[in-house]
C-alpha positions as CSV (number, residue, x, y, z in Angstrom):
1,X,51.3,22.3,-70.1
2,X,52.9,25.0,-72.3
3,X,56.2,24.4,-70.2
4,X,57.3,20.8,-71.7
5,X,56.2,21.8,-74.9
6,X,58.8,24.8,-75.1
7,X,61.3,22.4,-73.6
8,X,60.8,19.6,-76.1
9,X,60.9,22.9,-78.9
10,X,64.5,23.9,-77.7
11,X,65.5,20.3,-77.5
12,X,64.9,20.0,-80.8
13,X,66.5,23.4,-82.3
14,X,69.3,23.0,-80.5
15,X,70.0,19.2,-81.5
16,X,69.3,20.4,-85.1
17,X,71.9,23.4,-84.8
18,X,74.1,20.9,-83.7
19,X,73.5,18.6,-86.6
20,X,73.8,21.0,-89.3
21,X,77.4,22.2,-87.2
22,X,78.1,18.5,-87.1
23,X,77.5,18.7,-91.3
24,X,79.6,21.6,-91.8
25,X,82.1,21.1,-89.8
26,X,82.5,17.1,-91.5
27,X,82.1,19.1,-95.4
28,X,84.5,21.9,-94.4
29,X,87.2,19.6,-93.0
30,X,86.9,17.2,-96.3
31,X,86.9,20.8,-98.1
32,X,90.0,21.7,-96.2
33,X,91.7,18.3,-96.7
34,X,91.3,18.4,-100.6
35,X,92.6,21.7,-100.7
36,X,95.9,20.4,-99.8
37,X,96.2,21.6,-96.0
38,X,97.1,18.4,-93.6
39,X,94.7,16.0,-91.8
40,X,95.5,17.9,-88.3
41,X,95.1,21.1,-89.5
42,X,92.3,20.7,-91.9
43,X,89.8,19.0,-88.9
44,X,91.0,22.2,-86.8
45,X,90.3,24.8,-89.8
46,X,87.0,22.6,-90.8
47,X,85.6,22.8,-87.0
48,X,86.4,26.2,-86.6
49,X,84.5,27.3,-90.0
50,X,81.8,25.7,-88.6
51,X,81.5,26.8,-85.2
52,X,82.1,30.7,-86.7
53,X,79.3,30.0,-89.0
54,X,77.1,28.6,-86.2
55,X,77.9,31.3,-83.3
56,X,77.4,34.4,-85.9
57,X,74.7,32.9,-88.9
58,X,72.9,30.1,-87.3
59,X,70.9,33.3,-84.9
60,X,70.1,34.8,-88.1
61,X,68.8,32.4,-90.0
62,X,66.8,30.9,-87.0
63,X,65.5,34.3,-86.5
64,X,64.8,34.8,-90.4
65,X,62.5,30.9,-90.7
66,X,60.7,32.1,-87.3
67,X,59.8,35.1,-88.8
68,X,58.7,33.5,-91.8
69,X,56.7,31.1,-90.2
70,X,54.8,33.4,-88.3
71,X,54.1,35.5,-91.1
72,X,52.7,32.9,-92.8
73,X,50.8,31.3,-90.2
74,X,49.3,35.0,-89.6
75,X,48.5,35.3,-93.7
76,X,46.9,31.5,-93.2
77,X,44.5,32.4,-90.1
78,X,43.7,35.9,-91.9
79,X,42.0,34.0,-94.9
């Protein structure tokens, strides 16, 4: 039973990493754009700011709300 539970759990982190890569790629490439840099090279700039944050933040800060979350669910069950 535990097994389609953890699957539906990754389905939804990993759709919601790539929502928020979707988000910064879109604000870093209008970022980009206003800057002055051209269309082409702003969506390349903007989509590889994005993916750099995702591949080296988005484990951090995953790991960093999990944490979190447990310790507060521990402090909850404790009272």
């Amino acid at each position: 039973m535990t097994a389609p539970r953890q699957s539906t759990r990754d389905w939804i982190v990993n759709h919601l990493v790539e929502i928020s890569t979707c988000i910064m790629a879109a604000f870093f490439t209008a970022l980009m754009f206003r800057v002055g840099i051209s269309m082409f090279f702003a969506i390349i700039f903007g989509l590889a700011i994005a993916y750099a944050i995702r591949l080296f933040g988005a484990a951090k800060l995953l790991n960093t709300i999990k944490a979190k979350l447990i310790s507060t669910r521990d402090q909850l069950r404790s009272e």
